[in-house]
N, C-alpha and C positions, 0 to 999 in steps of 0.2 A: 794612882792618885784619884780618890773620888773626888769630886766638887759639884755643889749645890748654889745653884744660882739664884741670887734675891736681888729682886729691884726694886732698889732704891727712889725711883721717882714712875710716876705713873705712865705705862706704854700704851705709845697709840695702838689703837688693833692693827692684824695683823693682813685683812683682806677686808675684799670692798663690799658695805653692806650689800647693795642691790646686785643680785645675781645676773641681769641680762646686763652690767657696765660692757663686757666685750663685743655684746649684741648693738648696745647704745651707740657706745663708740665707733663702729663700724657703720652702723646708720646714719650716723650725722656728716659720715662723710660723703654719703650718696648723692651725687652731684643735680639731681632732679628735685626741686626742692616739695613738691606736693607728694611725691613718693619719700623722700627724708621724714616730713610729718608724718606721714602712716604708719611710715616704721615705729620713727619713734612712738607715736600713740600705744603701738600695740602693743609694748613689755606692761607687764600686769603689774611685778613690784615694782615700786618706785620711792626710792630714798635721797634725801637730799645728799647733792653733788658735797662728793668729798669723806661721807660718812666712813667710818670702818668698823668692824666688829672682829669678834677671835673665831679662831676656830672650835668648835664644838661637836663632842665627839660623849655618847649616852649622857649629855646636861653638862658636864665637864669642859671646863675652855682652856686653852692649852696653846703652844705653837709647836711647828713639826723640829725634826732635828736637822732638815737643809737648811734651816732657817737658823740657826744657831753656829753649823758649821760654817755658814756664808757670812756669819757675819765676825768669825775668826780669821775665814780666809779676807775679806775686805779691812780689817784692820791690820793685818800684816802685808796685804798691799800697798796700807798708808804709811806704813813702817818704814817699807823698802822705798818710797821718794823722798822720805826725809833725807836731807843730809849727814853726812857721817857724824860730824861733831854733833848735832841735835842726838845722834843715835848713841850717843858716849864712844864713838871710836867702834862699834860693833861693825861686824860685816852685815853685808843683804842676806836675808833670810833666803837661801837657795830651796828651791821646791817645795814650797812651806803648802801649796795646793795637795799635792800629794801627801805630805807629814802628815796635815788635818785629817786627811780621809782618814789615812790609815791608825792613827795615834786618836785620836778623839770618837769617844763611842757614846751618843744620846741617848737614855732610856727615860723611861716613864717618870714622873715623880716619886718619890718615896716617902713614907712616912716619917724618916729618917731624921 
């Protein structure tokens, strides 16, 4: 079964504008607070807290295929605490982590 994904409402991006946020974040935790400032001063880009953007690959913006397969495996995690009668009487989805890998294959877009 092929399928083509369209979204219907608009997605936040997918990672965080400012490239040093891991650098940031680790700095703000520096418990010296005149060496915290320095740090933090010193990251060059700097985007407002919260921003996100997509990934981009030759001008092309896109999201990866973990990112699609994770979010099939955390929707059939939400699956499996619903209750039975919410689930129509279905069993728990057994090894649906591994199903995904192996059953679900992500490629590029197509003109298709």
């Amino acid at each position: 079964m092929k399928v083509k994904v369209t979204l219907t409402e608009e997605m936040l991006g997918t990672k965080a504008a400012n490239p040093d946020v891991f650098a940031d974040f680790i700095a703000s935790k520096c418990p010296d607070e005149d060496k915290r400032k320095q740090e933090l001063d010193n990251a060059e880009h700097r985007e407002e807290a919260g921003t996100t953007v997509f990934h981009r690959e030759d001008g092309k913006i896109g999201i990866y295929d973990y990112q699609i397969k994770g979010f099939f495996k955390d929707a059939c995690s939400a699956t499996n605490r619903f209750d039975k009668e919410f689930r129509n009487n279905l069993e728990k989805l057994p090894a649906y982590k591994t199903k995904i890998d192996g059953c679900v294959f992500v490629g590029p877009r197509s003109s298709d």
